[in-house]
C-alpha positions as CSV (number, residue, x, y, z in Angstrom):
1,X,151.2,128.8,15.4
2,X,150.9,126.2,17.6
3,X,153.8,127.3,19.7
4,X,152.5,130.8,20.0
5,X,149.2,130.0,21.2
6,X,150.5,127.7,23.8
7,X,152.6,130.6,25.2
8,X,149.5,132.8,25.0
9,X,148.2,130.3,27.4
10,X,150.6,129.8,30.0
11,X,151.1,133.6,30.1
12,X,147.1,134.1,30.9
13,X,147.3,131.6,33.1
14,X,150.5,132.5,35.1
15,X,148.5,135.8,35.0
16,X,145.1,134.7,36.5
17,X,147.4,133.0,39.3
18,X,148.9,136.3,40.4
19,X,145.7,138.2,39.9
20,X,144.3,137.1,44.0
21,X,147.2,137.0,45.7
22,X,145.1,136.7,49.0
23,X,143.1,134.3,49.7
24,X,140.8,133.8,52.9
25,X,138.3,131.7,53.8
26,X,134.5,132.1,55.1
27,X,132.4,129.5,57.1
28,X,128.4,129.3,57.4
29,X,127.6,127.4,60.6
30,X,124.5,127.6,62.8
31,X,123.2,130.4,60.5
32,X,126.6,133.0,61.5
33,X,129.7,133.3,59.4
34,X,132.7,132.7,60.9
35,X,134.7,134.5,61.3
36,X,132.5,137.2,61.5
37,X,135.6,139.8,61.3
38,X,137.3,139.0,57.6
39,X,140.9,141.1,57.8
40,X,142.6,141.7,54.2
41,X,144.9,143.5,52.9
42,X,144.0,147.3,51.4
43,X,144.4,147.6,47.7
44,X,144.9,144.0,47.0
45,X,142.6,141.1,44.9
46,X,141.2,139.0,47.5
47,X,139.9,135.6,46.9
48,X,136.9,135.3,49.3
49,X,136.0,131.2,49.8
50,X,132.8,130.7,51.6
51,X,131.6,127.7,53.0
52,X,128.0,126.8,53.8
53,X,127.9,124.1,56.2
54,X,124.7,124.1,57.0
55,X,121.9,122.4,55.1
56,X,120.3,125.5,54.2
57,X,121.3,127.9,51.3
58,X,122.4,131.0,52.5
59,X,123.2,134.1,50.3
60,X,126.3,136.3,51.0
61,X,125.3,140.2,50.3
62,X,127.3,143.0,50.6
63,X,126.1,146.4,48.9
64,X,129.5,148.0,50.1
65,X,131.2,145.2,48.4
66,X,129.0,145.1,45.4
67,X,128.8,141.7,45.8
68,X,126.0,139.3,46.1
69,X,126.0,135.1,45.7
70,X,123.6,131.9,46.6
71,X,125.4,129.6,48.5
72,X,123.5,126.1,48.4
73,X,123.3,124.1,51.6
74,X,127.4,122.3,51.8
75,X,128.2,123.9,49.0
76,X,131.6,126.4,48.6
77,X,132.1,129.1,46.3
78,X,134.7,131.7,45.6
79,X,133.9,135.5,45.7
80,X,137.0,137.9,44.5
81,X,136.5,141.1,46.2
82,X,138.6,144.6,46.2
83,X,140.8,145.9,45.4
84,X,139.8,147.5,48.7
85,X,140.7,151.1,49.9
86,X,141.6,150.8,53.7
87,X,137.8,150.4,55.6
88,X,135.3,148.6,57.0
89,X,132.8,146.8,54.4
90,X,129.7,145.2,55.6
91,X,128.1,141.5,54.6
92,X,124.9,139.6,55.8
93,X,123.5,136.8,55.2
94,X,119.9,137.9,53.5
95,X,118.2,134.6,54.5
96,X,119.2,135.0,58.0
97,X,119.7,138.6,58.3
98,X,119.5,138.8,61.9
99,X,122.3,136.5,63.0
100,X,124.4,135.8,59.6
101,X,126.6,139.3,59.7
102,X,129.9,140.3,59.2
103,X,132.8,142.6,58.0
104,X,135.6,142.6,55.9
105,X,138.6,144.8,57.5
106,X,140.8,146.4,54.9
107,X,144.0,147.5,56.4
């Protein structure tokens, strides 16, 4: 029994490794995300890391994405988004709308 569940195991896990193949990183500085531009991969799992460095929280929204997170002041968190079909998707950041704005590129 015990050897069966401990396969169980290390298959999910081996799994849950190969389910974001991709992974890229996003910065919160000064109120902007940087890179603004995000390029990924179409049709892929993407494991979105975004780092606030300022001291403010921040909140990454995307309605194309169907995504939408609080990211405390020098915190990080991980998004997964897609798979994506080939396309421009849009993101702000809602507590500073008007300069916190980007896109994710799927090609």
């Amino acid at each position: 029994m015990k050897k069966t569940l401990f396969a169980a195991l290390i298959c999910c896990a081996a799994l849950g490794a190969h389910a974001a193949d991709k992974e890229v990183s996003l910065v919160i500085k000064n109120h902007r995300f940087e890179p603004a531009e995000l390029k990924v991969p179409a049709n892929e799992r993407v494991r979105l890391t975004v780092h606030n460095q300022d001291s403010t929280p921040e909140e990454f929204e995307s309605h194309a994405l169907n995504r939408e997170k609080v990211i405390p002041g020098g915190a990080k968190v991980v998004i997964f988004i897609g798979p994506l079909k080939a396309g421009s998707y849009a993101f702000e950041g809602e507590f500073n709308a008007s300069t916190a704005r980007g896109v994710v590129i799927a090609e």
